[in-house]
C-alpha atoms as one frame of an Amber mdcrd trajectory, in Angstrom:
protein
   0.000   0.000   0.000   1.284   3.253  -1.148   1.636   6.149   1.835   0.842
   9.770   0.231   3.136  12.775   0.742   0.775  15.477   1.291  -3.221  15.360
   1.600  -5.358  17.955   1.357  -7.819  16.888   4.092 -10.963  17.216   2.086
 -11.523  13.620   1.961 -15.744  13.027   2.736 -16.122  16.677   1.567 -17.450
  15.802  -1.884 -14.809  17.438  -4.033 -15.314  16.736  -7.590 -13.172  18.479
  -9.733  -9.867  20.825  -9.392  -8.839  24.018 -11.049  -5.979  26.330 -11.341
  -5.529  29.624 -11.754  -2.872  31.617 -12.897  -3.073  35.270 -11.897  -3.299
  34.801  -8.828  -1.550  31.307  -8.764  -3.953  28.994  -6.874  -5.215  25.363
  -6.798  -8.441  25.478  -6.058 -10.817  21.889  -5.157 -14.256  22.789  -5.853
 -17.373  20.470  -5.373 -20.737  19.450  -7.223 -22.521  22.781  -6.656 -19.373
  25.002  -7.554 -17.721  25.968  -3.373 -14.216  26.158  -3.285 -13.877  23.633
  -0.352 -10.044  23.940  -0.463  -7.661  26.295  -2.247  -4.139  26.902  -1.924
  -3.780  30.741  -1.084  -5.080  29.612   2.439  -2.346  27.366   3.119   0.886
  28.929   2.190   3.928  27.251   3.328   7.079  29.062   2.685   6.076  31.683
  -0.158   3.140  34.264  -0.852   2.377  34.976  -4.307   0.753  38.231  -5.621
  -2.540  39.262  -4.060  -2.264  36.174  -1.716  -2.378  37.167   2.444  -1.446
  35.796   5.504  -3.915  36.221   8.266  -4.039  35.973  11.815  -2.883  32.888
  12.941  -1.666  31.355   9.458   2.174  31.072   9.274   4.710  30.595   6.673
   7.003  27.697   7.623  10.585  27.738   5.614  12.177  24.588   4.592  14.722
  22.491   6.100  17.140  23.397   3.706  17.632  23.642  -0.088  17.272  19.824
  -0.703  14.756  18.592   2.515  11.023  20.380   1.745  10.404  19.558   5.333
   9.448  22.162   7.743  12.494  24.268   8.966  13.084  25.435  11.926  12.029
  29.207  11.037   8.196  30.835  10.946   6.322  34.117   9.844   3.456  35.013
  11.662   0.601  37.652  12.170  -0.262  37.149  16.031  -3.540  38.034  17.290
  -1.684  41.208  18.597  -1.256  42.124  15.179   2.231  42.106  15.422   4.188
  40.370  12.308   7.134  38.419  13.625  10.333  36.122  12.330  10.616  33.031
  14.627  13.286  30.514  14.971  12.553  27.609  16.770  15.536  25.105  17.921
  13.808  21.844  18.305  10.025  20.989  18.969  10.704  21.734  22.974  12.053
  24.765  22.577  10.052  27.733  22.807  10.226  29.837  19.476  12.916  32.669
  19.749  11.646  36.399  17.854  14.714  37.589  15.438  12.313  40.193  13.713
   9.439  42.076  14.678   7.444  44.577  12.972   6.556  47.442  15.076   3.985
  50.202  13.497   4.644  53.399  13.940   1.433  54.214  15.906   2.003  58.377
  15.096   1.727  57.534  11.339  -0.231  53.982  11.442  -2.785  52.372  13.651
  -0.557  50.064  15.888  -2.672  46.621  14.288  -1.594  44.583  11.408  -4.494
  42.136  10.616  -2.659  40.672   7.544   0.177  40.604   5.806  -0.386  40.713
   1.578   1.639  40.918  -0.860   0.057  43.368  -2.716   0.421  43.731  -6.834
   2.715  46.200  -6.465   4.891  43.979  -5.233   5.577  45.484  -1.576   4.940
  43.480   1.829   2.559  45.400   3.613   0.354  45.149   6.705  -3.728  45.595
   6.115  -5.560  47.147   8.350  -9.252  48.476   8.180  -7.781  52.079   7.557
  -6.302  50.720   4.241  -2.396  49.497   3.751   0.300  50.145   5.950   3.854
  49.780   4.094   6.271  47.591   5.941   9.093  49.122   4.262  10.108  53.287
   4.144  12.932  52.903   1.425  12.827  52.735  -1.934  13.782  50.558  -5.340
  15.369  47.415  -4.057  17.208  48.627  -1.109  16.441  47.120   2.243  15.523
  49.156   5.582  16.038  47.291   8.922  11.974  47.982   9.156  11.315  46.091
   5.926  12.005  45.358   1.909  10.385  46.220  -1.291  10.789  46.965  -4.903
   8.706  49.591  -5.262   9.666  52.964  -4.841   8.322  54.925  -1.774   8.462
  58.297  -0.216   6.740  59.549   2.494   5.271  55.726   2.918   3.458  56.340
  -0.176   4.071  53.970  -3.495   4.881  56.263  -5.996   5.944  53.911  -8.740
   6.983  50.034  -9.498  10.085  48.724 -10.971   8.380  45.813 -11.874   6.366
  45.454 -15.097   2.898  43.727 -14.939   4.594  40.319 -16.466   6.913  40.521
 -13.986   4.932  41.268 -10.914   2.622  37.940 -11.700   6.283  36.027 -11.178
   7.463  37.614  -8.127   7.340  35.641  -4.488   7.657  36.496  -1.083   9.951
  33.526   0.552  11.027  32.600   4.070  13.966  30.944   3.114  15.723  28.055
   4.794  18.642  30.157   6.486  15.469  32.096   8.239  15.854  35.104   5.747
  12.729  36.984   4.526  13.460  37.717   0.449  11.796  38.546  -2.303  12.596
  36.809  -5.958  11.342  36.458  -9.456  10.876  33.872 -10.893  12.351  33.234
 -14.700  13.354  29.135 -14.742  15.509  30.236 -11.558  15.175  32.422  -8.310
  16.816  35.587  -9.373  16.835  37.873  -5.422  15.189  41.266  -5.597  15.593
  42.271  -2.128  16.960  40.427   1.038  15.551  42.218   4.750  19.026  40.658
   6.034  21.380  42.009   3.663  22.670  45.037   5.833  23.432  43.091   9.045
  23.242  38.709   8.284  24.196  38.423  12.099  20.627  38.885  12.659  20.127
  35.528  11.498  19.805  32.981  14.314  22.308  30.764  12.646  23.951  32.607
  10.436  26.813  30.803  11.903  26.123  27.588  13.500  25.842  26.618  16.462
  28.097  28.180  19.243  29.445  30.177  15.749  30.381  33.506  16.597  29.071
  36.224  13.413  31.402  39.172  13.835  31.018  42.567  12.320  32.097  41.805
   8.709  30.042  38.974   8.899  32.502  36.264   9.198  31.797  33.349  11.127
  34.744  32.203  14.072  34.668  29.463  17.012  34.462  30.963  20.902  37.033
  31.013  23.443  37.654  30.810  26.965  38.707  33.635  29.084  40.190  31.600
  31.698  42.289  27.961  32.703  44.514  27.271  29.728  44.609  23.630  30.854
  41.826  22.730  29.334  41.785  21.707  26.023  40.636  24.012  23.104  37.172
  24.492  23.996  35.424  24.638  20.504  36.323  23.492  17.482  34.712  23.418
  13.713  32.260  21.268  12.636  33.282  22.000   8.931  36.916  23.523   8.613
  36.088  23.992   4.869  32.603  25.961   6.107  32.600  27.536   9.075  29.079
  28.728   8.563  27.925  25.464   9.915  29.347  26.408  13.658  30.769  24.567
  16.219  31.163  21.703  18.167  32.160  21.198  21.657  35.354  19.427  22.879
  34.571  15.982  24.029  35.958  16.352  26.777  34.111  19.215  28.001  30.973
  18.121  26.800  27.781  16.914  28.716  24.302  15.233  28.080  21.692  15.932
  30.503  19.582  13.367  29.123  21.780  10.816  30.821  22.798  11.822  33.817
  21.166  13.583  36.599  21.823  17.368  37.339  22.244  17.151  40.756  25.152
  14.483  40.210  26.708  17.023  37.677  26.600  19.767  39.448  30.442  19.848
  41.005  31.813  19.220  37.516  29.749  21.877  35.781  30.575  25.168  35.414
  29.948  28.121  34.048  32.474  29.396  32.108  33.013  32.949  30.539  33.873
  33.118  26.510  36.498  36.254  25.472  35.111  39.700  24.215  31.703  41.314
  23.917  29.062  38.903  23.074  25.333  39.079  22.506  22.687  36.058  21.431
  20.696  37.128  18.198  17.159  36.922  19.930  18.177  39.661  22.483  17.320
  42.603  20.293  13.774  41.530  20.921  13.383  39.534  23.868  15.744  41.976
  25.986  17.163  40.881  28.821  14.324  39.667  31.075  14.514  36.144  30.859
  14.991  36.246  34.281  14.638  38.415  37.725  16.955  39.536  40.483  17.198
  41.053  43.379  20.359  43.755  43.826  21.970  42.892  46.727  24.720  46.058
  46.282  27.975  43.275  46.134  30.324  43.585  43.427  28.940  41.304  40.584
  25.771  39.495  42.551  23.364  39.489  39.693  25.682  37.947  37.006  26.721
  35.293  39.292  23.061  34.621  40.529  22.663  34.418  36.541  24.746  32.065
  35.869  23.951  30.118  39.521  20.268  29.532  37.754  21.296  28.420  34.344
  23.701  25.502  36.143  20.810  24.072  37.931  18.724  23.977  34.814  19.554
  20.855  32.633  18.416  22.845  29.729  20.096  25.655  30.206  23.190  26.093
  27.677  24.705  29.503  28.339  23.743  32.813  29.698  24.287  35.983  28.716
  24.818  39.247  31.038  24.348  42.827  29.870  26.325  44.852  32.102  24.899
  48.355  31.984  20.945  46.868  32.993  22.620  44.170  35.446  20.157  42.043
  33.116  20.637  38.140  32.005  19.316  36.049  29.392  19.134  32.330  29.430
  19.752  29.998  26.331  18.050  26.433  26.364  17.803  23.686  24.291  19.942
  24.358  21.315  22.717  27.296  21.048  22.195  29.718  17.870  25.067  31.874
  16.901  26.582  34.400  18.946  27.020  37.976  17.891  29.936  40.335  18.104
  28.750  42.679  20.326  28.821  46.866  19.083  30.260  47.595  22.539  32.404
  44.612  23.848  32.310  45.928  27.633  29.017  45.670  28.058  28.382  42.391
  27.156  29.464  38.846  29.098  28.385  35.512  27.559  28.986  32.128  29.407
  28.767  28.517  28.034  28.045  25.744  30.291  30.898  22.874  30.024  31.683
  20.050  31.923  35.034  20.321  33.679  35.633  16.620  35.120  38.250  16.737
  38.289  41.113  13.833  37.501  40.242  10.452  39.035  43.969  10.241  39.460
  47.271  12.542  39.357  48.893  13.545  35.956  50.572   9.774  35.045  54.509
   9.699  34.260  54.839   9.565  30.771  57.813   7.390  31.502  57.608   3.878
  32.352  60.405   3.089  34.607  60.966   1.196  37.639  60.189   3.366  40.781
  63.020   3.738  43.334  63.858   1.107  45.536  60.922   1.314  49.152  62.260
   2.270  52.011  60.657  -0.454  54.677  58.232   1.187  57.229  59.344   2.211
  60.093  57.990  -0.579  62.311  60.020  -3.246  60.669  63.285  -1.368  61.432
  64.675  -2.690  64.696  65.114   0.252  66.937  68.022   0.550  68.568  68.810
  -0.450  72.353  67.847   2.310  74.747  69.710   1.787  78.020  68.368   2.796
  81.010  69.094   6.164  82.295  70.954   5.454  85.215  73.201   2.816  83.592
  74.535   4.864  80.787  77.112   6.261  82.352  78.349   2.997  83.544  77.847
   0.894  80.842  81.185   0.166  78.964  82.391   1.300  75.214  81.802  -2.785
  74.130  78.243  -2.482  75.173  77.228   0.607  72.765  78.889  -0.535  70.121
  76.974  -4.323  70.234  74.125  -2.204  70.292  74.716  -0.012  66.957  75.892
  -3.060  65.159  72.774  -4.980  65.882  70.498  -2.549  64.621  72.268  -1.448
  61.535  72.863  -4.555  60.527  69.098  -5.197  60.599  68.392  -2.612  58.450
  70.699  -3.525  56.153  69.485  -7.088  55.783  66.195  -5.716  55.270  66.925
  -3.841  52.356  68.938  -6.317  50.939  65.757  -8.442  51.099  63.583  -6.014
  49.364  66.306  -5.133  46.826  66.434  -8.894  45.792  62.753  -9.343  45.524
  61.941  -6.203  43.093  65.176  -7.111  40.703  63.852 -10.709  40.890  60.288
  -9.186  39.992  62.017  -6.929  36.869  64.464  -8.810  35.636  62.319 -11.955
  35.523  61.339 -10.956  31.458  63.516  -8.734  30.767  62.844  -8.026  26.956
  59.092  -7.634  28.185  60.191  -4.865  30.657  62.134  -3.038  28.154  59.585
  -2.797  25.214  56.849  -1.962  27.857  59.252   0.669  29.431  59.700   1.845
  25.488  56.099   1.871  25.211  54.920   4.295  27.877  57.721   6.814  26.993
  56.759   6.712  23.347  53.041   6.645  23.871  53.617   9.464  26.548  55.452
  11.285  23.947  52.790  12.547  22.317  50.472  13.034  25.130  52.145  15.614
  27.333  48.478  17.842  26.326  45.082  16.476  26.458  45.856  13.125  28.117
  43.132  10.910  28.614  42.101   9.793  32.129  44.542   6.925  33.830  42.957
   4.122  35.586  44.349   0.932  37.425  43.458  -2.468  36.254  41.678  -3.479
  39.557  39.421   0.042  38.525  38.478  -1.360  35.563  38.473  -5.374  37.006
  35.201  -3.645  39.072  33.736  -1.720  36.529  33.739  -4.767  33.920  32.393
  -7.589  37.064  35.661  -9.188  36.339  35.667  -8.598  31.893  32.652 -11.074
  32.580  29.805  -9.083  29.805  31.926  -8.997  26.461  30.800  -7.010  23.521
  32.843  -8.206  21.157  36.147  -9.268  19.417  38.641  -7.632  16.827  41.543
  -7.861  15.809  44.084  -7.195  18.916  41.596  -7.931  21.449  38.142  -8.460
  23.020  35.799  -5.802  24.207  33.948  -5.516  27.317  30.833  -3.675  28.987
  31.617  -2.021  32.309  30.115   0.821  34.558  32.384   3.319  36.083  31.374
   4.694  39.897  29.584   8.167  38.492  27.654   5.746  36.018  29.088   6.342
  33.125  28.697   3.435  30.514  31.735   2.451  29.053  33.365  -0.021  26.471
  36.790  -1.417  27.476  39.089  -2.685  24.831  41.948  -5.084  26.376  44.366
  -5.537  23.946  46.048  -9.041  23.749  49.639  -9.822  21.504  52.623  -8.377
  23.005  54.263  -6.697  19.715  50.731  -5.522  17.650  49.056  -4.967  20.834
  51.440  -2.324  22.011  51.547  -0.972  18.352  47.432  -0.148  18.528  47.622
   1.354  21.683  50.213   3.560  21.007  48.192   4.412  18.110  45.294   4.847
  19.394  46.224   7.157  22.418  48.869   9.114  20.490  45.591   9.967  17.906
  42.251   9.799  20.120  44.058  11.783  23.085  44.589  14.598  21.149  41.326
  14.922  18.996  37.988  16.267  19.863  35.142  15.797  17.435  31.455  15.277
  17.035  31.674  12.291  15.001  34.615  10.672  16.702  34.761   8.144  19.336
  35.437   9.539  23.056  38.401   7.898  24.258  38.070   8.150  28.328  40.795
   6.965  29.628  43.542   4.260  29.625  45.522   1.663  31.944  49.304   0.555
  31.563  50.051  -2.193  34.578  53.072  -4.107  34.182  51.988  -6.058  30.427
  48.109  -5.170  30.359  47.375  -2.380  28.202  43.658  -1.230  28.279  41.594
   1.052  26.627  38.077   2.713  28.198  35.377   4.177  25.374  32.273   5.579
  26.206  29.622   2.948  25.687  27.648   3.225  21.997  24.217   2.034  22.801
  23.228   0.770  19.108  27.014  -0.732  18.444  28.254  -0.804  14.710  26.793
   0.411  11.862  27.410  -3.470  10.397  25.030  -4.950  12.470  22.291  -2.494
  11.075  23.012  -3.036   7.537  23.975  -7.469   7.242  21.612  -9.434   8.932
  24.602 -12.047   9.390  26.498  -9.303  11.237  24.298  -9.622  14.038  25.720
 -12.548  15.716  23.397 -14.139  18.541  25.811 -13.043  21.562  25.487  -9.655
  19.630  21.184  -9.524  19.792  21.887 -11.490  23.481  23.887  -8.340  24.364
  21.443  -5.656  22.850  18.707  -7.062  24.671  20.873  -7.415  28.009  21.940
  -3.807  28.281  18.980  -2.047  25.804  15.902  -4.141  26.334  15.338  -4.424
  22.412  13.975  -6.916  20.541  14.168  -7.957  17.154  16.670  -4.690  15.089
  14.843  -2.402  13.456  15.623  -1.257   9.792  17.860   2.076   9.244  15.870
   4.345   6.772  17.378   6.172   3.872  16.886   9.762   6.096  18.999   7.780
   8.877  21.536   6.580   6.440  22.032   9.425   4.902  22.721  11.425   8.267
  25.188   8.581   9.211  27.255   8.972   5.893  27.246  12.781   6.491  28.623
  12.222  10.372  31.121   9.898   9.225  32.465  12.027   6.132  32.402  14.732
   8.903  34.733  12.943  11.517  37.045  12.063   8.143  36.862  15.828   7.102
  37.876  17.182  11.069  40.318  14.158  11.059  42.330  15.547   7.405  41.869
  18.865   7.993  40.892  20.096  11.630  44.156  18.973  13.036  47.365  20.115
  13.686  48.789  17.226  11.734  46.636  15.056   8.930  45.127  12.177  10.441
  45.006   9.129   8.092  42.417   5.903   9.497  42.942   3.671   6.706  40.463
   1.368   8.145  37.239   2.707   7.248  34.683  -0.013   7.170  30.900  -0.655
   9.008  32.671  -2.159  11.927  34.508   0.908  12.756  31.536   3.409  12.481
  29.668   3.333  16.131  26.163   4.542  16.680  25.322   6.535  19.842  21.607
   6.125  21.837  20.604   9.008  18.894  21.876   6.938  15.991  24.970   9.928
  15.836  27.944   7.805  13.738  31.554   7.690  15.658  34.211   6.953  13.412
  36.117   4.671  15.844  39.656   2.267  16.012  42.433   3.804  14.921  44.895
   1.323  15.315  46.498   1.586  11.549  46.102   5.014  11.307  49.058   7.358
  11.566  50.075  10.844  11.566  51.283  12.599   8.130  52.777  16.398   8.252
  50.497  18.835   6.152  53.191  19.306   3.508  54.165  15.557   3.272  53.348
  12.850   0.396  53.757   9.748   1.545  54.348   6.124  -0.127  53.069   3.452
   1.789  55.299   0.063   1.941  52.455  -2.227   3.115  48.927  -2.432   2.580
  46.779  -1.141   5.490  43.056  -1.896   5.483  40.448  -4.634   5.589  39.996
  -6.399   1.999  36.786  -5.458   0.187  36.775  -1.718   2.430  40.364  -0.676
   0.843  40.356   2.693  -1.093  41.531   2.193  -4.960  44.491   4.083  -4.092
  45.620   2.006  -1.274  45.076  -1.609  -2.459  48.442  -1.717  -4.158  51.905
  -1.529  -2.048  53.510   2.002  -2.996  50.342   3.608  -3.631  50.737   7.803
  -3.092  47.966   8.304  -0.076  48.638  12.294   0.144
């Protein structure tokens, strides 16, 4: 059974033919005794076409973007205030955000707009009873921050069109898919009139991403922090080759309040300021008044009340605090883009980012053997204490029995403990040395951004004793554990002296240093004597393979799914999912060539390899054969990397160039 697109919703309504008409365009379904019981100028979704209105509570709805026809995330109304307003609105909880509003000028026009039209002389205008009221006070095709036309006006009065008749009958008003309000004709393509952004496209709620900052020129940059160097570079972006799509948040300072409970958060949350003046695009209209305080006459109480409230709200994403009204503004849900601010001292923004406190000190990055214990003091036999009144009489032989006795104790006893570690180090010595080369030259790499370090009896707990494995690859088996805050993990122990060590150096000298969206979190790591361990954050729907071969599934694999998720039988990716996982994972490759300091090759791209979060999100994931290249290197490879059948073109032959 086919599923339609679109209905109508006229079905029962006895509709029994349809016509169109040109001037205005409309589709009109009419019924046996001639009543339009449906016509298209009522239900606009993203354009208005000459002579057609939009009344009180009718809205156009932009798309997705160019390519998805879907609703967007941007909305024109007429509210039963009779107010016309731009809305953006993050994601269905989110309450929509105002980034334009129409004001009348009540000295000139009644304060009421019952309907926006698009009249024939091509101009948006607001109806009233008293006739039309012109949104725009400029002329031609020049835009006005009050509104756009391509007529010419003076004295709000249309004087004249640009436009001939022909062309007026082909000329749209569209809420475009980047939220901006534009005017076209229409000739086989969209050829843009007039654009109510064009002055100042930082009015756009994401004119630059997410987090993006849109400074005065209208270029698009990543924030900063003001403060603690130590931290890792805070933002990052999600497209080096567009920065218009924002950015994304370190992994290591990011959080998920879906998952964990704010009150458990709370000490490793923080509020943290971003450098220079910024302001959030739906302040211009909103103001400041998100939310209340009380002046208390301290040096900065309001701002840090502000920023007090947003960390107790799990939705809460940043705050913003406008210095000159001691005023604050809260973002939730999803973060727009950030504006440059006209005067920088007045404004303060803050981003919410988790700032996890070590679960152990900074490790040495050298593996060698620790100096030899002392033995506690208890063990050393003290030495003779003579009685008071028998010192003076007790003879030379006497204290000297004495000091010999308990040096010589000591001396034994470190000889002892001596013996035992050498015995303990010595007893494989080519193991020692290639694990002592190991930690230096995995540490080398590392001195910045270094992963968490736990023991092997931390992990022992957290897996019940490697008892719940999730799998098996190549240099190792993988197991599900819990760590004490609750935080899901995957733990990779790697097995085979020689390849073993090679991965892991691999893997910690790449994943320690790289923060992405669509890259696995490496957590932390253990080095104990030979075990070498590796701690993931836990992907609830496991590899993309499993989604896409039914034989991938094995049956510990469904036994496993159903252990830790509760699923059933897998349900079937659809080609909207699909797509959004090839996009993540050519993301992840993109930040991985070109976000970092040095090119990242993974040359082991295959199904396996790409993880799925609880969202379906695609981390690109083991980078045991991938390596480090310089950004002005070619390289010739001297041995095939790669699983067969997954191998680029390029790469399936020894000596291939890679880059």
């Amino acid at each position: 059974m086919e599923t339609p697109a679109w209905s109508s919703g006229t079905s029962g309504q006895g509709v029994t033919r349809m016509e169109l008409t040109q001037n205005p365009a409309n589709l009109k379904l009419i019924d046996s005794k001639n009543r339009t019981i449906w016509q298209s100028m009522d239900h606009p979704f993203n354009t208005l076409s000459v002579g057609q209105t939009l009344q009180v509570g009718m809205k156009l709805v932009s798309w997705n973007s160019g390519n998805d026809f879907s609703e967007g995330k941007f909305s024109l109304i007429v509210e039963p205030s009779f107010q016309l307003k731009l809305l953006y609105t993050a994601d269905l909880a989110a309450e929509p955000l105002p980034y334009w509003i129409w004001h009348p000028n009540k000295d000139k026009f009644p304060a009421a707009c019952r309907h926006l039209e698009f009249g024939s002389t091509a101009l948006a205008s607001c109806l009233d009873s008293n006739g039309f009221v012109n949104i725009s006070q400029t002329y031609s095709v020049f835009v006005s921050n009050d509104g756009l036309s391509v007529g010419s006006i003076i004295n709000d009065t249309v004087l004249a069109s640009t436009l001939t008749d022909d062309t007026l009958q082909r000329t749209v008003l569209k809420l475009d898919s980047d939220g901006a309000l534009r005017i076209f004709f229409v000739d086989r393509t969209w050829i843009k009139y007039a654009d109510l952004f064009q002055n100042d496209t930082c009015l756009l709620p994401t004119r630059c991403g997410t987090y993006g900052i849109c400074t005065s020129n209208g270029q698009c940059t990543c924030p900063d922090l003001e403060v603690d160097r130590s931290l890792p570079l805070p933002f990052s972006f999600s497209n080096a080759s567009d920065p218009s799509q924002g950015c994304v948040v370190a992994q290591s300072l990011s959080f998920n309040c879906s998952t964990q409970l704010i009150q458990n958060m709370e000490p490793d949350l923080q509020m943290l300021p971003l450098t220079g003046g910024l302001d959030y695009f739906a302040n211009q209209f909103n103001g400041y008044t998100d939310v209340q305080f009380t002046d208390n006459g301290t040096s900065n109480p309001v701002a840090q009340e502000c920023n007090s409230l947003c960390l107790k709200n799990c939705s809460c994403l940043a705050s913003l605090w406008h210095v000159d009204s001691r005023t604050c503004f809260h973002v939730h849900g999803q973060i727009g883009s950030f504006r440059g601010a006209v005067n920088s001292s007045n404004y303060k923004a803050y981003v919410k980012l988790s700032v996890p406190s070590r679960q152990s000190p900074m490790p040495s990055l050298g593996f060698v053997p620790a100096p030899l214990p002392l033995p506690p003091l208890s063990s050393v036999p003290p030495l003779p204490m003579l009685p008071l009144s028998s010192v003076h009489g007790a003879s030379s032989k006497q204290i000297i029995l004495g000091t010999v006795i308990g040096v010589g104790g000591f001396l034994l006893v470190c000889v002892f403990m001596s013996t035992l570690f050498h015995r303990k180090c010595y007893k494989h010595p080519r193991k020692w040395k290639k694990a002592q080369k190991l930690d230096v030259s995995a540490g080398a790499d590392l001195l910045f951004d270094l992963p968490n370090r736990f023991t092997f009896e931390e992990l022992d707990t957290a897996t019940n004793g490697f008892s719940q494995k999730l799998g098996r690859g190549g240099f190792g088996a993988v197991y599900y554990g819990t760590l004490p805050d609750g935080t899901r993990v995957a733990v990779k122990r790697l097995e085979g002296l020689r390849q073993g060590e090679k991965e892991f150096r691999s893997e910690l000298r790449i994943m320690g240093g790289a923060n992405h969206h669509n890259l696995l979190q490496l957590i932390g790591f253990c080095v104990e004597e030979e075990k070498r361990l590796l701690v993931y954050r836990f992907m609830e729907n496991g590899s993309l393979d499993r989604w896409l071969f039914k034989s991938s599934a094995s049956l510990a694999d469904r036994e496993n799914t159903e252990k830790l998720e509760g699923c059933g039988a897998v349900k079937k990716l659809s080609w909207e999912m699909r797509y959004n996982i090839a996009v993540g994972v050519a993301k992840g490759l993109a930040y991985l060539h070109e976000g970092c300091r040095k090119h990242i090759l993974h040359l082991d791209i295959k199904p396996q390899n790409i993880l799925l979060d609880e969202d379906f999100v695609p981390k690109v994931a083991d980078f045991g054969l991938s390596r480090h290249m310089e950004r002005n290197e070619s390289n010739v490879m001297t041995s095939v990397r790669g699983t067969p059948g997954y191998l680029a073109l390029s790469g399936s032959k020894v000596g291939a160039v890679l880059a």
